[in-house]
PyMOL commands that place a pseudoatom at each C-alpha (Angstrom):
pseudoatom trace, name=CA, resn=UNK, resi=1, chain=A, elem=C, hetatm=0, pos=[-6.841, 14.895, 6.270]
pseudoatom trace, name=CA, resn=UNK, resi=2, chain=A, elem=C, hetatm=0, pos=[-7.663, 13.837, 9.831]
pseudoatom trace, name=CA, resn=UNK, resi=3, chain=A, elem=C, hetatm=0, pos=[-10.921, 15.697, 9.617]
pseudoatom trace, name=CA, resn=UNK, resi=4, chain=A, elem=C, hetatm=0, pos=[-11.927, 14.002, 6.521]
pseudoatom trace, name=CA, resn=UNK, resi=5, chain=A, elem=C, hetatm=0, pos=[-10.443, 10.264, 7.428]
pseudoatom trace, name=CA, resn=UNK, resi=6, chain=A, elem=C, hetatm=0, pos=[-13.219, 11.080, 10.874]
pseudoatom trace, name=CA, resn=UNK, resi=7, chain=A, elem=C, hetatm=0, pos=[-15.536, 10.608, 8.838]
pseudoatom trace, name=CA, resn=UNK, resi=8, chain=A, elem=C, hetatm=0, pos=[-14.542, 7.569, 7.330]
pseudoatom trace, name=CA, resn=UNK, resi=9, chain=A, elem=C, hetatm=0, pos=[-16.102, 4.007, 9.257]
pseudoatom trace, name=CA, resn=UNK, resi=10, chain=A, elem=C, hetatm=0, pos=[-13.343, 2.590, 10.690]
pseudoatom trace, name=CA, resn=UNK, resi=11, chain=A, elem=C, hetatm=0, pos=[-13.712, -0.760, 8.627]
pseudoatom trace, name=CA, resn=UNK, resi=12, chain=A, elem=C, hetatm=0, pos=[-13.022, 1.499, 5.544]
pseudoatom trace, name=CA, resn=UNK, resi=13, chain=A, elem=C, hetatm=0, pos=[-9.983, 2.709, 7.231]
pseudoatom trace, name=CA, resn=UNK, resi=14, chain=A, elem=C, hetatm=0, pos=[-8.437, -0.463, 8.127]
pseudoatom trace, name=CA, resn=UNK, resi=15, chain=A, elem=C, hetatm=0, pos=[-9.877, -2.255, 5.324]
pseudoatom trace, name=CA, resn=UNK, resi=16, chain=A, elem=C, hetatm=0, pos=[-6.419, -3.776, 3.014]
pseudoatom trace, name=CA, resn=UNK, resi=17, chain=A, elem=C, hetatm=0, pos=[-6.798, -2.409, -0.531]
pseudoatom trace, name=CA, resn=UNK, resi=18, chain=A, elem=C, hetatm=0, pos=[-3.911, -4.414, -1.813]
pseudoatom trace, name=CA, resn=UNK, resi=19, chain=A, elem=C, hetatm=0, pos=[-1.463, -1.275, -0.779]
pseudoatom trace, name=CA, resn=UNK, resi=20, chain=A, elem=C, hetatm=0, pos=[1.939, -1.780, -0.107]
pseudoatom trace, name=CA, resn=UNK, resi=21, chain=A, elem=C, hetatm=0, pos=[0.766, -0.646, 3.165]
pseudoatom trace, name=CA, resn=UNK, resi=22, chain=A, elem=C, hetatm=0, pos=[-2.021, -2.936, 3.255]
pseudoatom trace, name=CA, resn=UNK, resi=23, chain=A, elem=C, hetatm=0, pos=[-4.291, 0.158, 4.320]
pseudoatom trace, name=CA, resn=UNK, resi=24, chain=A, elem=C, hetatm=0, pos=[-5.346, 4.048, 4.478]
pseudoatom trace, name=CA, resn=UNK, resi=25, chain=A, elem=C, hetatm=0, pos=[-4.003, 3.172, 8.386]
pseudoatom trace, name=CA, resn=UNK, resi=26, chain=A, elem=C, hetatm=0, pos=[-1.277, 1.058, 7.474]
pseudoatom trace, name=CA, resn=UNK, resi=27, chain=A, elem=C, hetatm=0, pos=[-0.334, 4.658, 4.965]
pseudoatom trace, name=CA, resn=UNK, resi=28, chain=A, elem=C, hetatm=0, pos=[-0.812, 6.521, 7.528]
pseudoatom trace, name=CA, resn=UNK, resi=29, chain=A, elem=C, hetatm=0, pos=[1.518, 4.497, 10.631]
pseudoatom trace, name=CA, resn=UNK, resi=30, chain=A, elem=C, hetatm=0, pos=[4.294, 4.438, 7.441]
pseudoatom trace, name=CA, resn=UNK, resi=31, chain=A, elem=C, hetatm=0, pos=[3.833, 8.154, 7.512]
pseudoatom trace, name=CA, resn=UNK, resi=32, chain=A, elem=C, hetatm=0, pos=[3.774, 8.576, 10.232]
pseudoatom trace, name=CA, resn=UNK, resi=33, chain=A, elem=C, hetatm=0, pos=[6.767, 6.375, 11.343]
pseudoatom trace, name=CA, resn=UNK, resi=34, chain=A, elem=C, hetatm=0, pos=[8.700, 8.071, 8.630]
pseudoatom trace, name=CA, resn=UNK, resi=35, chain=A, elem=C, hetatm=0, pos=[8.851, 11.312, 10.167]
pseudoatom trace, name=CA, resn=UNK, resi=36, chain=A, elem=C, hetatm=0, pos=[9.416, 10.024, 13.814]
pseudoatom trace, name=CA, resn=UNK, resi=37, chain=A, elem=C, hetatm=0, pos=[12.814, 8.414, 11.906]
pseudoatom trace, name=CA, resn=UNK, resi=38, chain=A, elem=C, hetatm=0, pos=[13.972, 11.695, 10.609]
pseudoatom trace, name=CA, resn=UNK, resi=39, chain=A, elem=C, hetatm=0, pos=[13.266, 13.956, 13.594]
pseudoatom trace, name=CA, resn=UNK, resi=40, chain=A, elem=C, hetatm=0, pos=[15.020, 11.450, 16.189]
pseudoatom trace, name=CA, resn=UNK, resi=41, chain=A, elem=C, hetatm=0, pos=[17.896, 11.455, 13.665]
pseudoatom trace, name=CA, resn=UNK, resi=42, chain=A, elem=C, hetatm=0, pos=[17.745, 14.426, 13.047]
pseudoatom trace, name=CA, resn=UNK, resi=43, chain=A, elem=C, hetatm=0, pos=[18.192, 15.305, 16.354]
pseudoatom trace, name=CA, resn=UNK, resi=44, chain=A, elem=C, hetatm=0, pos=[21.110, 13.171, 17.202]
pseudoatom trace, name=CA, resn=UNK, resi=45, chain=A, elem=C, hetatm=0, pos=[23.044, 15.376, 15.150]
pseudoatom trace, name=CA, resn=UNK, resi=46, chain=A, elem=C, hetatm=0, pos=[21.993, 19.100, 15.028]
pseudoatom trace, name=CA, resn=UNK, resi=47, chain=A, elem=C, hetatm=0, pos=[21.746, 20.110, 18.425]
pseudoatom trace, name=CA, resn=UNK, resi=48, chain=A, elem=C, hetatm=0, pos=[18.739, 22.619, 17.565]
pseudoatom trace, name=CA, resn=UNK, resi=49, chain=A, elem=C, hetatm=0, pos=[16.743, 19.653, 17.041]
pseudoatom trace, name=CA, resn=UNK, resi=50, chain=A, elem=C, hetatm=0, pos=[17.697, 17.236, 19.724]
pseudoatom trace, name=CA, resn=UNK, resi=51, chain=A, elem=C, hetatm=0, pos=[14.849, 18.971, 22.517]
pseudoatom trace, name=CA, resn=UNK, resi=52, chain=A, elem=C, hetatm=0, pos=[12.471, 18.646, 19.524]
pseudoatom trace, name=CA, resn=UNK, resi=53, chain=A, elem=C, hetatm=0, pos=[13.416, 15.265, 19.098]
pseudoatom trace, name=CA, resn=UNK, resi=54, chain=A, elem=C, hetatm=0, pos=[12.701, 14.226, 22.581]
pseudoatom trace, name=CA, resn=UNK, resi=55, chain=A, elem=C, hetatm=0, pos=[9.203, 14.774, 22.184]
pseudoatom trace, name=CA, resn=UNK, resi=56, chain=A, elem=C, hetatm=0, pos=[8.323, 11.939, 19.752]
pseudoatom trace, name=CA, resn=UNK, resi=57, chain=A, elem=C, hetatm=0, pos=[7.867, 8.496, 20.493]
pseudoatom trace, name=CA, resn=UNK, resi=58, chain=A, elem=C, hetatm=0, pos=[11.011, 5.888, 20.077]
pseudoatom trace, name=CA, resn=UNK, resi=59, chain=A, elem=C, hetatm=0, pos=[8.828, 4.175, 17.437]
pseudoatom trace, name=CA, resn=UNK, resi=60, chain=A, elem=C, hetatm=0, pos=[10.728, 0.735, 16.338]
pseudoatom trace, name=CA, resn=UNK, resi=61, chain=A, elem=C, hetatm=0, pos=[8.492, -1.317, 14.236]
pseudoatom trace, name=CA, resn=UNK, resi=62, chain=A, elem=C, hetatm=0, pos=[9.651, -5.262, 13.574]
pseudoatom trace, name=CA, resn=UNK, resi=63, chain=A, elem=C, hetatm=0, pos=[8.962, -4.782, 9.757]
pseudoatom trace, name=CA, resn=UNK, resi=64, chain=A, elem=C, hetatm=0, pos=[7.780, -2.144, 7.187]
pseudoatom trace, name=CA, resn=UNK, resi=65, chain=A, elem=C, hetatm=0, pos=[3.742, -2.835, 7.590]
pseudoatom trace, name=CA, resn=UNK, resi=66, chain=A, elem=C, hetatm=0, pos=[3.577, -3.023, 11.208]
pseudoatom trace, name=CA, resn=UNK, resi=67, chain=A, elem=C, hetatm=0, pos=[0.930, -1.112, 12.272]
pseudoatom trace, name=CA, resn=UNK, resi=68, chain=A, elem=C, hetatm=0, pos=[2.145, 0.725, 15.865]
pseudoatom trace, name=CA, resn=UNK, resi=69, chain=A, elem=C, hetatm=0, pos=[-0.582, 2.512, 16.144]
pseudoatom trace, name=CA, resn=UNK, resi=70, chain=A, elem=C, hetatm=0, pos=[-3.902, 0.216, 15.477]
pseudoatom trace, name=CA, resn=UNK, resi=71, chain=A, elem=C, hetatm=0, pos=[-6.872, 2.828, 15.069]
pseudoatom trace, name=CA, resn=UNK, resi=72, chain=A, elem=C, hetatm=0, pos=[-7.303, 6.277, 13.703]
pseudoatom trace, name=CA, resn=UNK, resi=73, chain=A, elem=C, hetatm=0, pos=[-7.803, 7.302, 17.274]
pseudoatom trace, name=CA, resn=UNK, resi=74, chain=A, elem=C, hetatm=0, pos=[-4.856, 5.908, 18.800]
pseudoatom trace, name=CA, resn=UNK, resi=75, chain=A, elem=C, hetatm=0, pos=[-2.915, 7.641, 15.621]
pseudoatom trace, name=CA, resn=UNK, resi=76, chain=A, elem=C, hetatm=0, pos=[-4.097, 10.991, 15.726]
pseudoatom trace, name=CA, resn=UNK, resi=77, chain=A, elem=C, hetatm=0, pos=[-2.699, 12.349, 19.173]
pseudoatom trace, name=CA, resn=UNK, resi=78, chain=A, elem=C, hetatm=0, pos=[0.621, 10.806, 17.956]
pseudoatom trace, name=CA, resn=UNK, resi=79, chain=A, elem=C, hetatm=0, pos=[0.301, 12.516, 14.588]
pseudoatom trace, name=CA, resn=UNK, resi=80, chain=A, elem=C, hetatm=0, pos=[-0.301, 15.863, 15.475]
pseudoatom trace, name=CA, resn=UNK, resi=81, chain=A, elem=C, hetatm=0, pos=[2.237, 16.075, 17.877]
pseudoatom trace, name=CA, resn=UNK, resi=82, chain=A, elem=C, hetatm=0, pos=[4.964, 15.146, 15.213]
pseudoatom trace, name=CA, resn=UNK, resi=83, chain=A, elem=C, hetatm=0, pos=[3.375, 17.349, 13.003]
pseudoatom trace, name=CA, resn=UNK, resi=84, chain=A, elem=C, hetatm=0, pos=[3.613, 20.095, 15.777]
pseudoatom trace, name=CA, resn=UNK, resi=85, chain=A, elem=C, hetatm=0, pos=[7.112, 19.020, 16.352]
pseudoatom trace, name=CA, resn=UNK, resi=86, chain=A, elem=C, hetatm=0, pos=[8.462, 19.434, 12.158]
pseudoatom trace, name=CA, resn=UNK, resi=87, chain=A, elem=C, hetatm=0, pos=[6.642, 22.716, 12.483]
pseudoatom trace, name=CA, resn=UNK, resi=88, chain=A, elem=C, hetatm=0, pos=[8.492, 23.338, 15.266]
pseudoatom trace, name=CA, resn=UNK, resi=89, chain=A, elem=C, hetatm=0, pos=[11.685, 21.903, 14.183]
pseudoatom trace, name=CA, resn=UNK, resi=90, chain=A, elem=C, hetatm=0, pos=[11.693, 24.563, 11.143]
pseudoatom trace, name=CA, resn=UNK, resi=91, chain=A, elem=C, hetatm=0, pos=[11.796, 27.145, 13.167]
pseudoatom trace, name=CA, resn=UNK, resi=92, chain=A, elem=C, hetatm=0, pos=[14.163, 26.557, 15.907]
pseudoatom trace, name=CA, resn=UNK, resi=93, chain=A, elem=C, hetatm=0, pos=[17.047, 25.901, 12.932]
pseudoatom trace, name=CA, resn=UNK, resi=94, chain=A, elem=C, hetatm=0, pos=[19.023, 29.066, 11.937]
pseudoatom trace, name=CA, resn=UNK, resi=95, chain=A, elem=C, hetatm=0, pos=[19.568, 29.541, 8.377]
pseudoatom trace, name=CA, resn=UNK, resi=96, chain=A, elem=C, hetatm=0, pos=[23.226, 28.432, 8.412]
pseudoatom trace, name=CA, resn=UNK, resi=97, chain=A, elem=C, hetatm=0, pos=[22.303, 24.993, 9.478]
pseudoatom trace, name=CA, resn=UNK, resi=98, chain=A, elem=C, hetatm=0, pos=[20.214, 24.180, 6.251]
pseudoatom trace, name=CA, resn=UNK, resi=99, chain=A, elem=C, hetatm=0, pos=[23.488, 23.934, 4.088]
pseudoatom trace, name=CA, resn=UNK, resi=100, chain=A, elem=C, hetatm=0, pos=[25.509, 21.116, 6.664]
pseudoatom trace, name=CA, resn=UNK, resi=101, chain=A, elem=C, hetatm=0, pos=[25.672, 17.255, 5.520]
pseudoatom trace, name=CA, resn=UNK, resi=102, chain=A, elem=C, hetatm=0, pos=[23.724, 14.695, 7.207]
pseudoatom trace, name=CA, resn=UNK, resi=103, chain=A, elem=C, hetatm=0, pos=[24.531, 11.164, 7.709]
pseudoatom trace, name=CA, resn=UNK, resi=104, chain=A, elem=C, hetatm=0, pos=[22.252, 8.077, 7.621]
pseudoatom trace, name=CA, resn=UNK, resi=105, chain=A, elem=C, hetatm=0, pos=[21.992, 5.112, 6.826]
pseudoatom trace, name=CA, resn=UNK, resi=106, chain=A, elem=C, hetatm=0, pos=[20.036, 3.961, 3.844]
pseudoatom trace, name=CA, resn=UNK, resi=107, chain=A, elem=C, hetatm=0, pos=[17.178, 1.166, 4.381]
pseudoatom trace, name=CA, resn=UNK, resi=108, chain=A, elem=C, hetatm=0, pos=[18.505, -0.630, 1.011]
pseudoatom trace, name=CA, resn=UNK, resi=109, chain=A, elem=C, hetatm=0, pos=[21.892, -0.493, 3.320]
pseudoatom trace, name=CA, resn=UNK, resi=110, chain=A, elem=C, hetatm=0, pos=[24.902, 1.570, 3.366]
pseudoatom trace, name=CA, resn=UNK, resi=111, chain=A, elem=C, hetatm=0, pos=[25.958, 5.154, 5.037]
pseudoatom trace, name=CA, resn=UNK, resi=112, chain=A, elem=C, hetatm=0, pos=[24.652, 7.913, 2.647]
pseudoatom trace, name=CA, resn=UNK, resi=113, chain=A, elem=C, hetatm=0, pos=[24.923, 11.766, 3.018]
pseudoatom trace, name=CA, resn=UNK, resi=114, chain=A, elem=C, hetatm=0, pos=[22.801, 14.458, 2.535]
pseudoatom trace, name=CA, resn=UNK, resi=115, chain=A, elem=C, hetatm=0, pos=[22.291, 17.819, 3.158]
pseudoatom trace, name=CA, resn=UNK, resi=116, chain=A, elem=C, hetatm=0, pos=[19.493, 19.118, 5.706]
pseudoatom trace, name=CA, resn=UNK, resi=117, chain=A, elem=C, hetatm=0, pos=[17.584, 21.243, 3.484]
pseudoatom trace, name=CA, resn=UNK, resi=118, chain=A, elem=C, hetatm=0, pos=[17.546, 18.165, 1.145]
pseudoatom trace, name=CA, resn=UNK, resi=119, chain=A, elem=C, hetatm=0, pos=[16.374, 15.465, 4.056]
pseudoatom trace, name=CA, resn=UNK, resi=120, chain=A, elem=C, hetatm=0, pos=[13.627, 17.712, 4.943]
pseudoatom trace, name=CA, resn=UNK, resi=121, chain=A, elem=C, hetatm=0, pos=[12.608, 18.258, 1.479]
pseudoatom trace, name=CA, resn=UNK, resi=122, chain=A, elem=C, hetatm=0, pos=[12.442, 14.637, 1.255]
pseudoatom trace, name=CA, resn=UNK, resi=123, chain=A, elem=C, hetatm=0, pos=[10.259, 14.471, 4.722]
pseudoatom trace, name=CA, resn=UNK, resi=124, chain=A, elem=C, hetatm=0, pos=[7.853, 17.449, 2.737]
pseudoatom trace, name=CA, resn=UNK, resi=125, chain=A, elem=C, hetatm=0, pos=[7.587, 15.547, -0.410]
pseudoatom trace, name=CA, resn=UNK, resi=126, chain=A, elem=C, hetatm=0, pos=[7.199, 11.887, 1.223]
pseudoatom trace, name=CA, resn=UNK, resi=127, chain=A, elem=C, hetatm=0, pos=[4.541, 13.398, 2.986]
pseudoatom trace, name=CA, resn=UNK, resi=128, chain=A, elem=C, hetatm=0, pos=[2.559, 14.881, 0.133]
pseudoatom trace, name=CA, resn=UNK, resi=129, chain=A, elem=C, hetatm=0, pos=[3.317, 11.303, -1.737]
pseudoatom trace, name=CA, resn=UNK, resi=130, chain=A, elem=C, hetatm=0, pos=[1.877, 9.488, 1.435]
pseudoatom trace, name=CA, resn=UNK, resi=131, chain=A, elem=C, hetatm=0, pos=[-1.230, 12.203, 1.286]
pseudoatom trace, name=CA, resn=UNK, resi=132, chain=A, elem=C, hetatm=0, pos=[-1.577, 11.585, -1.939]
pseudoatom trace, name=CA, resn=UNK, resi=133, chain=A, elem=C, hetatm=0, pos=[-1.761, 7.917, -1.986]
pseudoatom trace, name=CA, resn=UNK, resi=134, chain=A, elem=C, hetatm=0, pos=[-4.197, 8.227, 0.905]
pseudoatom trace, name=CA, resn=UNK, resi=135, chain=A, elem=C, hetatm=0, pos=[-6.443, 10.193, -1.427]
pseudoatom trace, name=CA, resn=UNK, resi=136, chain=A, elem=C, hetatm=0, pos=[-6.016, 7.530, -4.073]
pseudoatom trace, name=CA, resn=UNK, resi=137, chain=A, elem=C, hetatm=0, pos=[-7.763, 5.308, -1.933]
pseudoatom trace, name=CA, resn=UNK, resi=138, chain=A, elem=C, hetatm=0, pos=[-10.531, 7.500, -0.802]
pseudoatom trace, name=CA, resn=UNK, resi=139, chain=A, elem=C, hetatm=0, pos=[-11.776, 8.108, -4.115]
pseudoatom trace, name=CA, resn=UNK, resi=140, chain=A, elem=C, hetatm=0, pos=[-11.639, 3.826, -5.181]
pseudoatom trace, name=CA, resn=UNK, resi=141, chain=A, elem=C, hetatm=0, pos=[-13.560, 3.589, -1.651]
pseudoatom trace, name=CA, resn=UNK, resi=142, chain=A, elem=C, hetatm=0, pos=[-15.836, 6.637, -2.686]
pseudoatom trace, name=CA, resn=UNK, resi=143, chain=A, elem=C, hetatm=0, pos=[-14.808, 9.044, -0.131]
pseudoatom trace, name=CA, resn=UNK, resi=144, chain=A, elem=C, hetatm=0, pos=[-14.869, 12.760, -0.515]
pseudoatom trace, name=CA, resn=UNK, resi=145, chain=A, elem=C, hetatm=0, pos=[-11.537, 13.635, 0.600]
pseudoatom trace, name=CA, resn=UNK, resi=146, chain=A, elem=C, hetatm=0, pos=[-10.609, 17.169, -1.395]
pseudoatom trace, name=CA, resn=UNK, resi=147, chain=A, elem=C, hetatm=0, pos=[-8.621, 17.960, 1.581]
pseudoatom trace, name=CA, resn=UNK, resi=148, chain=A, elem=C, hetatm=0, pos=[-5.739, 19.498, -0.030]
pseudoatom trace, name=CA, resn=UNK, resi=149, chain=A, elem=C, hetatm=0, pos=[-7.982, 22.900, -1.563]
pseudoatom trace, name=CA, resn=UNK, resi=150, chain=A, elem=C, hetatm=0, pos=[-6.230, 24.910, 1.221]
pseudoatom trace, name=CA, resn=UNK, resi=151, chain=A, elem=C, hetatm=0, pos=[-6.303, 27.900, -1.439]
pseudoatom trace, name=CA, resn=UNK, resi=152, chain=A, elem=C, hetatm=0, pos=[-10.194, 27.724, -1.784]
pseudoatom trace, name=CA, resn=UNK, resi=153, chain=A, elem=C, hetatm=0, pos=[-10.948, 27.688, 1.764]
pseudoatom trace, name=CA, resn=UNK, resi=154, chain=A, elem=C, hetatm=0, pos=[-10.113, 28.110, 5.528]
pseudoatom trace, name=CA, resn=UNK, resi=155, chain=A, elem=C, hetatm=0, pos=[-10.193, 24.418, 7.676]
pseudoatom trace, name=CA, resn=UNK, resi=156, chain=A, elem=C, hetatm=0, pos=[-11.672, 24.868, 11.504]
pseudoatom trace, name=CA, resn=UNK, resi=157, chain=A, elem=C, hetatm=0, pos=[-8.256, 25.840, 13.072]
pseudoatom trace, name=CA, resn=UNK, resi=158, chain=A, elem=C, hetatm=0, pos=[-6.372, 26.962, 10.252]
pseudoatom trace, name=CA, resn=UNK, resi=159, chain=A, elem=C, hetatm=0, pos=[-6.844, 30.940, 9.873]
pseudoatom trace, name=CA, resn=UNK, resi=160, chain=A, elem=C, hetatm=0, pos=[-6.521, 32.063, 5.652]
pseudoatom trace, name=CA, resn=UNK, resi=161, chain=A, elem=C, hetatm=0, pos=[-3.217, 34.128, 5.924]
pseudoatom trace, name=CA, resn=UNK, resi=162, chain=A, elem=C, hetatm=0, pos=[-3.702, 37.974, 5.140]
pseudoatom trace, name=CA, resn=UNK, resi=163, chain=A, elem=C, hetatm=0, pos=[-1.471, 39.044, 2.806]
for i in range(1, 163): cmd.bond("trace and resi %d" % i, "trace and resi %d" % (i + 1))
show_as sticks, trace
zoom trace
């Protein structure tokens, strides 16, 4: 997505498309914020996680559609090191830990539990929703962004698996 959103001039980046988010930035600092939230909690209660969760910024925005991180470039560094830290977090956590409750607390308010498999699932899927709406917006703008045809070929840096 990064490769493709290169591409992009940055006024078309920043530009507000009436998005909750203002943005194809603004998506992408919600995104990205998103994930930060759920690794440093993450980490305050599975011990697995907590060296993981050291090694993302302590991102506190004022209100939803602050944008922390004001340019694709200042994003991206940020980006792919949470990305490298989820991947990362995956595999540090032994199967046993999937199936134990989580606490948090909701943003509509109120403590709420759920189980780790089922908060990460949620951090997958909000992701691909977030991807998803960033697409949206690349094809209004007129953008070729087919960035998700991972079956149909290999990106630079991304080897095809061999089955």
């Amino acid at each position: 997505m990064i490769q493709v959103l290169e591409k992009v001039p940055p006024g078309k980046v920043t530009q507000d498309v009436g998005a909750y988010y203002k943005s194809i930035l603004g998506i992408l600092n919600h995104m990205l914020l998103s994930n930060i939230y759920w690794i440093r909690h993450l980490g305050k209660y599975v011990q697995e996680i907590a060296p993981i969760a050291e090694q993302v910024p302590d991102a506190r925005p004022n209100s939803p559609t602050d944008l922390l991180w004001p340019t694709l470039g200042a994003l991206k560094p940020v980006l792919l090191n949470v990305d490298h830290q989820i991947r990362n977090l995956v595999q540090v956590l032994p199967e046993n830990r999937f199936s134990e409750p989580v606490k948090y607390s909701s943003s509509k308010g109120g403590e709420k539990t759920m189980i780790l498999w089922q908060v990460l699932q949620h951090l997958f899927n909000h992701h691909t929703h977030n991807r998803g709406q960033v697409a949206v917006l690349l094809d209004q703008l007129g953008v070729e962004n087919d960035y998700s045809s991972i079956l149909w070929r290999t990106y630079e840096g991304f080897p095809s698996a061999k089955i």
